[in-house]
C-alpha positions as CSV (number, residue, x, y, z in Angstrom):
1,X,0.0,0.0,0.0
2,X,1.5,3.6,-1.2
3,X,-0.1,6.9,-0.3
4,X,-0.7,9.3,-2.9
5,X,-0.3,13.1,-2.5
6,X,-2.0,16.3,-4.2
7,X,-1.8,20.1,-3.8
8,X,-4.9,21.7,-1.7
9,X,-7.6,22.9,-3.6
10,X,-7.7,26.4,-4.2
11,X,-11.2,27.3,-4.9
12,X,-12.0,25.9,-0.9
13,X,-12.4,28.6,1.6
14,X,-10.1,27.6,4.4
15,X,-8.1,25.5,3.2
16,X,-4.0,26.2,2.1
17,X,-3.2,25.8,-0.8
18,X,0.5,25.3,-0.5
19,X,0.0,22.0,1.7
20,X,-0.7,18.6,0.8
21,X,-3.9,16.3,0.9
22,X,-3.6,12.6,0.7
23,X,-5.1,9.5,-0.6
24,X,-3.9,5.9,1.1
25,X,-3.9,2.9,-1.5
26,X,-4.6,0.0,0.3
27,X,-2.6,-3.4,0.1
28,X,-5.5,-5.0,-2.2
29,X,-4.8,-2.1,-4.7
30,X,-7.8,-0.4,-4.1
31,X,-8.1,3.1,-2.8
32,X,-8.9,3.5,1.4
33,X,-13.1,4.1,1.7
34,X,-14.9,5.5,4.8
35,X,-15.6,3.3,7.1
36,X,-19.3,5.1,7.4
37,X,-20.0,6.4,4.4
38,X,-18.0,3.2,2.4
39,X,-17.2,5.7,-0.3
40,X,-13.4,6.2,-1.4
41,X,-12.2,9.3,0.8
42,X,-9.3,11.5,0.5
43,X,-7.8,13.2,3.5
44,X,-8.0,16.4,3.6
45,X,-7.1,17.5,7.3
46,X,-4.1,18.5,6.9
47,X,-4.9,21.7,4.2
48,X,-7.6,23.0,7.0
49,X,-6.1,26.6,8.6
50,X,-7.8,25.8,11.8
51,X,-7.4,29.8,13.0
52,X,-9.2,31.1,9.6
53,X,-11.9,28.4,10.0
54,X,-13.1,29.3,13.3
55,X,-12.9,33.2,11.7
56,X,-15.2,32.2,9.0
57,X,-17.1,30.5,11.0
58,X,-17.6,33.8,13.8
59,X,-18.6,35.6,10.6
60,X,-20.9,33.0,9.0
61,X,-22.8,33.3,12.8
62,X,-22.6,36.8,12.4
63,X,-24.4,36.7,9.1
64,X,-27.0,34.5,10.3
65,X,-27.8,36.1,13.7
66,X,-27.9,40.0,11.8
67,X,-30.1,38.5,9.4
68,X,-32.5,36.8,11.5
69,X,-32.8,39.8,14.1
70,X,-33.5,42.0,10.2
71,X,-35.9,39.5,9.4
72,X,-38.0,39.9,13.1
73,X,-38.3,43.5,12.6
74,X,-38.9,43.3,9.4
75,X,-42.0,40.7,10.4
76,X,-43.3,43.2,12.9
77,X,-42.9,46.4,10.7
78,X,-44.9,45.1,7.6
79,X,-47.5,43.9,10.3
80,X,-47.7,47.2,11.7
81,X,-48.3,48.9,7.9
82,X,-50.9,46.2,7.2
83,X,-52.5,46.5,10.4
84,X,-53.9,50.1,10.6
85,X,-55.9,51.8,8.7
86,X,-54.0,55.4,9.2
87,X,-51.1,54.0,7.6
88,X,-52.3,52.9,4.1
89,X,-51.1,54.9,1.5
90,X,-48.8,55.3,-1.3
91,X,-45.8,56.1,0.1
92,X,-46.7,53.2,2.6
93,X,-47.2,50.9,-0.5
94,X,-44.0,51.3,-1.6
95,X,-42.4,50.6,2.1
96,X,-44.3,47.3,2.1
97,X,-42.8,46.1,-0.8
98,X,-39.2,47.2,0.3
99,X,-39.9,45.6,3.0
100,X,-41.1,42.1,1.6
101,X,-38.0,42.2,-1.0
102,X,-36.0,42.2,2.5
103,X,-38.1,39.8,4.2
104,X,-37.4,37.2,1.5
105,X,-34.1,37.8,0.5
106,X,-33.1,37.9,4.6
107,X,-34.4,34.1,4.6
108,X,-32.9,33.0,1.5
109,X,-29.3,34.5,3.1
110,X,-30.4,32.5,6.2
111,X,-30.6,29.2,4.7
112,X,-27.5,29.6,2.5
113,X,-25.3,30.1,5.2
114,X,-27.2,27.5,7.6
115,X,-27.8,24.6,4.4
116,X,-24.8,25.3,2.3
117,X,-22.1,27.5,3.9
118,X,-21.7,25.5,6.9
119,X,-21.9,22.0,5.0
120,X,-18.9,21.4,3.6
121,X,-20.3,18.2,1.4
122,X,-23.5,20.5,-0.1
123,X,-20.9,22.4,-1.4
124,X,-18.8,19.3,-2.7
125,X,-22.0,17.5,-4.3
126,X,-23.2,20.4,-6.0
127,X,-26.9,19.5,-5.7
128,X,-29.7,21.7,-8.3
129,X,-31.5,23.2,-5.4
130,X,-28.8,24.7,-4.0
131,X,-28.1,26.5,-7.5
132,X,-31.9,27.5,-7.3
133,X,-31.7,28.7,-4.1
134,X,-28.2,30.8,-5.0
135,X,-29.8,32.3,-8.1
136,X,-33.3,32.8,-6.1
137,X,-31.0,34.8,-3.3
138,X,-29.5,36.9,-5.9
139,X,-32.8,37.9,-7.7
140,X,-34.1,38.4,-4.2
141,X,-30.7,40.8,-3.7
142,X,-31.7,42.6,-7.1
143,X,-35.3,43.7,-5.6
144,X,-34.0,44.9,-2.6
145,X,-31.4,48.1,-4.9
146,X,-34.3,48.0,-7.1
147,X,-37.0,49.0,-4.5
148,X,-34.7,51.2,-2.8
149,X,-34.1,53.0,-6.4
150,X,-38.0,53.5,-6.5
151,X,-38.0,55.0,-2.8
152,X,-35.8,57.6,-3.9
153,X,-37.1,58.1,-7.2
154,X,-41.1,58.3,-5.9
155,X,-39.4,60.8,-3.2
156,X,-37.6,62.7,-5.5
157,X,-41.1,62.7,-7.9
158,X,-42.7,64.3,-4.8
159,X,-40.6,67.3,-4.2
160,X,-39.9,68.2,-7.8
161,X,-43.1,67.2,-9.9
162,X,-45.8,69.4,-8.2
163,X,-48.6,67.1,-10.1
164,X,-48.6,63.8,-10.5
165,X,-51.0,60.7,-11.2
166,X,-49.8,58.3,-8.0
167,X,-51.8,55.2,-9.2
168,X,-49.7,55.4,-12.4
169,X,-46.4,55.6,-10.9
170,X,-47.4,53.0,-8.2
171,X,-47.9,50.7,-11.2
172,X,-45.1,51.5,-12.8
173,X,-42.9,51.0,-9.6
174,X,-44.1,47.5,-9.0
175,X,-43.7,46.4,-12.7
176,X,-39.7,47.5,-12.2
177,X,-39.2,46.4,-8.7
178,X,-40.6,43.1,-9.5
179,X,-40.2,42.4,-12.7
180,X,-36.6,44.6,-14.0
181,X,-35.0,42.2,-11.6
182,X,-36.1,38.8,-13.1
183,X,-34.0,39.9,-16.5
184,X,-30.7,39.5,-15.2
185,X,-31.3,37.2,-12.5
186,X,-32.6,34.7,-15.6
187,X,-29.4,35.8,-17.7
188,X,-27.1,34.8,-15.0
189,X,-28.7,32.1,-14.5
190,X,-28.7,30.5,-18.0
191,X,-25.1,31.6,-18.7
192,X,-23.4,30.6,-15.7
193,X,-25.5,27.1,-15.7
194,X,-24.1,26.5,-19.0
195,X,-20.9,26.7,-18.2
196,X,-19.8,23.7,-16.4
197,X,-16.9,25.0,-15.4
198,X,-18.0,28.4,-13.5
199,X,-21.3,25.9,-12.4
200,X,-19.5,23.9,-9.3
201,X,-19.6,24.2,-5.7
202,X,-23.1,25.7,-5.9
203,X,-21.6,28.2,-7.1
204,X,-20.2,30.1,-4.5
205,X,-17.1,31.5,-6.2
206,X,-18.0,35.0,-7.2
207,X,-14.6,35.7,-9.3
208,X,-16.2,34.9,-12.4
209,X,-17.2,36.8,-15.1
210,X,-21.2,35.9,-15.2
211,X,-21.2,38.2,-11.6
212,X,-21.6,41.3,-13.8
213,X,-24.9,40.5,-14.8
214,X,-25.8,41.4,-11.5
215,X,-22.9,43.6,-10.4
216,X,-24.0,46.6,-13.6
217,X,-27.7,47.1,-12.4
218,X,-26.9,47.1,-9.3
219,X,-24.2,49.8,-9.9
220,X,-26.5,51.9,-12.0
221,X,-29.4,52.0,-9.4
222,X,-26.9,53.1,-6.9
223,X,-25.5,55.8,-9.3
224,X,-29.0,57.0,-9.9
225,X,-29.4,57.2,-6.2
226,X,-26.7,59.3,-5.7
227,X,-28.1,61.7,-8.1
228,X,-31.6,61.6,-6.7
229,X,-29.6,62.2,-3.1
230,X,-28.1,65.0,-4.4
231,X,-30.5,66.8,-6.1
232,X,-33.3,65.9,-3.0
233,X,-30.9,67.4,-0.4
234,X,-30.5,70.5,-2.6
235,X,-34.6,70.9,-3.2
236,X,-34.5,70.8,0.6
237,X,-31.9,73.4,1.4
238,X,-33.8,75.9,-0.8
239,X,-37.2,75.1,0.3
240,X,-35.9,75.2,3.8
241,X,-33.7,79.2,3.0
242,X,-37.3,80.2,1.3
243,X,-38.9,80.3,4.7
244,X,-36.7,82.3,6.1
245,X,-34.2,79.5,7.8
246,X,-30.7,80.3,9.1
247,X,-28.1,78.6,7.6
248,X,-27.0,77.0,10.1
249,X,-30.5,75.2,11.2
250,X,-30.8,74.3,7.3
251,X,-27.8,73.1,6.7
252,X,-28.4,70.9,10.2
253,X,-31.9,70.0,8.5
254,X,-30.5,69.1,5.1
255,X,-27.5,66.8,6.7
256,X,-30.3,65.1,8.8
257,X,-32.3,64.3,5.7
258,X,-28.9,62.9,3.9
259,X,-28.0,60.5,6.6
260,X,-32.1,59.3,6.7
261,X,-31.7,59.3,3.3
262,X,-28.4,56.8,2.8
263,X,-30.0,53.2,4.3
264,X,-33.1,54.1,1.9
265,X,-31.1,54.8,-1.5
266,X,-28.7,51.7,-0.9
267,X,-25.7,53.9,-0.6
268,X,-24.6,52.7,2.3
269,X,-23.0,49.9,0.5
270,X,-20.4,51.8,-1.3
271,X,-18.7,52.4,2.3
272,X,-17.1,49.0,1.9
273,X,-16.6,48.4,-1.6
274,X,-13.5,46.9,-2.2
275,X,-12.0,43.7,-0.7
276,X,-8.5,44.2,1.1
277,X,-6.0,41.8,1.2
278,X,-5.3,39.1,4.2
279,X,-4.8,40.8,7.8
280,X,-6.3,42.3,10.5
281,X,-7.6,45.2,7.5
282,X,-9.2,41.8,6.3
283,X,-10.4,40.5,9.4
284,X,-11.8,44.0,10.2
285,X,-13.5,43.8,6.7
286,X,-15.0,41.0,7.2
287,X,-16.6,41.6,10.6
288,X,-17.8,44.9,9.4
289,X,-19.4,44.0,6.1
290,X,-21.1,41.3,7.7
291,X,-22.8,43.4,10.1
292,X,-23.3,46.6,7.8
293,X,-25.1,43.8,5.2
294,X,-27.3,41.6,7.7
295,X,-28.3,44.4,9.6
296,X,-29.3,46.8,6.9
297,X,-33.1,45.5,7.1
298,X,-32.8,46.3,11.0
299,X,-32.1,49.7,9.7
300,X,-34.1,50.3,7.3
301,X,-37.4,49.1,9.9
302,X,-35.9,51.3,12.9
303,X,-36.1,54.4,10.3
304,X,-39.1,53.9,8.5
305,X,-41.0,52.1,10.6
306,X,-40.3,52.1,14.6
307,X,-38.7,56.1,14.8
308,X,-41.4,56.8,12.3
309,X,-43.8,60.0,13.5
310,X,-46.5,58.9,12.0
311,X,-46.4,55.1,12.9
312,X,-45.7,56.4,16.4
313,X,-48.8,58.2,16.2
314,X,-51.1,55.4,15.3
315,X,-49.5,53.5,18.4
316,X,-49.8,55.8,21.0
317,X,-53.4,56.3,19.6
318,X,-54.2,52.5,19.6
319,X,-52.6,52.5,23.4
320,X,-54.7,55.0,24.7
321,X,-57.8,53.2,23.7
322,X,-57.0,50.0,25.9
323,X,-58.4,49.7,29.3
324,X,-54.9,49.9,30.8
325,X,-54.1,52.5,29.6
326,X,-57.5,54.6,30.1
327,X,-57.3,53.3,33.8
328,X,-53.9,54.8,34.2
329,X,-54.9,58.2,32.1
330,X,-57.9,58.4,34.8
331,X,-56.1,58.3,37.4
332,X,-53.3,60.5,36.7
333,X,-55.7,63.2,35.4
334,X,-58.0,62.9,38.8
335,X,-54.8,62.9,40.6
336,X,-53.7,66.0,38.5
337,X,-57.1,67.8,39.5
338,X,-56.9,66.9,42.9
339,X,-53.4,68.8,43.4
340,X,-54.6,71.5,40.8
341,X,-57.6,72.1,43.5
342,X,-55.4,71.8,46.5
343,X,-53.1,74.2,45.5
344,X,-55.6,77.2,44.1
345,X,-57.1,76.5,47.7
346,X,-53.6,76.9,49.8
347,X,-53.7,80.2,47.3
348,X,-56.6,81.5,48.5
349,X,-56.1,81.4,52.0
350,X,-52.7,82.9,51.9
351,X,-53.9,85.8,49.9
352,X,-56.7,86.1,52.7
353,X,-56.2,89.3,55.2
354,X,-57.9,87.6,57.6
355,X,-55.6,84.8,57.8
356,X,-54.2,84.1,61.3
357,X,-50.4,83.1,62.9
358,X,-47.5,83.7,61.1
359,X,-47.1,81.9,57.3
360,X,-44.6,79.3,58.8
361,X,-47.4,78.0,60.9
362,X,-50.3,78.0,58.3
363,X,-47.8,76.0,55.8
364,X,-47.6,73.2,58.4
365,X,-51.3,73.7,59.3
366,X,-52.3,73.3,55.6
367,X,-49.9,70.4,54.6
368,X,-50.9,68.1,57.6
């Protein structure tokens, strides 16, 4: 029996590539199988960087815990918009379905990293429905810059179109949320599962060339965004210096609206757009992009959703109809009368002439 070695695979995340993996021929000339599985196994324990695995591993928990704490406010924000009345409208519409591209593309990420990313011999087999469920993800992934192109386009509509049909344009936005994406989530599709080649692994390299498919809309929508951004923070600057604004306080306005603005144009991912090299800048990297990417829906509920004016509005409204809380108004408002009535009383017997002893003694008098 010989042992036969072979370079590391590069294309395996955690593995080295400049050590050796090895297959033991046994004495009966047939290769060494598994003693569970009773297929023919090759040894690879030896290419495994133990310190980068339990790194990816920290981030792959990362991703999965950011996304499913996105995906519960997510749940309870779209619950809240189709739960009241007050809050169904246009501008609302579009939230909902922003919010339900998140929804679903926040479970797809979830099941990725639980089904394939942390199962080593999904990734080996190379089964179809974890192709499906890659391209699904990434058409999913599309919706979510799409929708957030037709927030800021609908927003910008508002400020600089004074007239305008808003059943038209509602149209019109869910033909391009929904539908726009489907074109190059069905080219990349096609291409890449023609190629054999760029098709292995369920497909979880990403230096290949089919990723521009994706990679161009998404640019352009975030390009668009920038100039819808730009142009929304100048409408509001002059709008706010026609009333008569100090700088200063509309200059403060305008940099609020720009930092509300960012999670809800997508712009937020052009803070980390490159890919540094290995280190701690790498280790950093990684760490930050995947809570900046798995907590975006988080954000993008606190905003428009939870710190919402309106929303909290309708809440407070809704609370003050329980019984609870009509008890506890009750009580604090007789309580408030009964001090109100107590003190315009201790008023009108100190202004009194008539009053007797010294003020000292009427105090304690009145307060026992």
């Amino acid at each position: 029996g010989h042992t036969a070695y072979a370079p590391c695979p590069q294309f395996v995340a955690g593995f080295i590539s400049s050590r050796q993996a090895h297959k033991v021929c046994t004495a009966n000339a047939s290769w060494f199988r598994h003693p569970i599985t009773g297929i023919i196994w090759s040894n690879y324990t030896a290419c495994v960087d133990t310190h980068d695995l339990q790194f990816r591993n920290l981030v792959n928990s990362l991703y999965v815990t950011g996304y499913s704490i996105s995906l519960v406010a997510l749940l309870i924000s779209i619950f809240i918009f189709c739960y009241f009345r007050a809050l169904r409208c246009r501008r609302i519409t579009i939230h909902k379905n922003l919010f339900s591209s998140f929804i679903i593309n926040n479970l797809c990420w979830i099941l990725w990293y639980i089904n394939v990313i942390a199962q080593p011999h999904v990734i080996e087999e190379n089964p179809n429905w974890c192709q499906v469920l890659h391209v699904v993800t990434q058409y999913f992934l599309l919706c979510n810059y799409i929708w957030m192109f037709c927030e800021g386009l609908y927003l910008h509509t508002l400020l600089v179109l004074a007239f305008i049909a808003e059943d038209n344009i509602i149209k019109w936005f869910l033909l391009i949320g929904w539908g726009f994406p489907l074109i190059p989530a069905i080219g990349y599709g096609v291409t890449r599962g023609l190629d054999r080649e760029a098709s292995r692994m369920c497909w979880v390299e990403h230096d290949v060339w089919y990723t521009y498919i994706l990679s161009v809309p998404v640019c352009i929508s975030i390009l668009l965004s920038f100039a819808f951004l730009v142009n929304i923070v100048r409408v509001l600057v002059t709008k706010l210096r026609a009333v008569n604004s100090p700088d200063n306080e509309s200059t403060r306005k305008a940099v609020r609206a720009t930092v509300i603005l960012l999670p809800l144009l997508g712009l937020h991912y052009v803070v980390t757009p490159f890919r540094p090299d290995k280190g701690s800048i790498f280790l950093a990297y990684e760490i930050i992009s995947a809570l900046v990417t798995s907590l975006q829906g988080l954000c993008v509920a606190l905003l428009f959703c939870f710190f919402n004016g309106e929303v909290l509005g309708v809440l407070r409204k809704t609370l003050s109809q329980t019984p609870w809380f009509s008890y506890e108004g009750r009580r604090m408002s007789y309580a408030n009368t009964s001090i109100s009535r107590r003190y315009r009383s201790l008023r009108s017997k100190l202004s009194s002439p008539s009053a007797p002893g010294p003020p000292h003694s009427f105090y304690a008098k009145a307060l026992t």
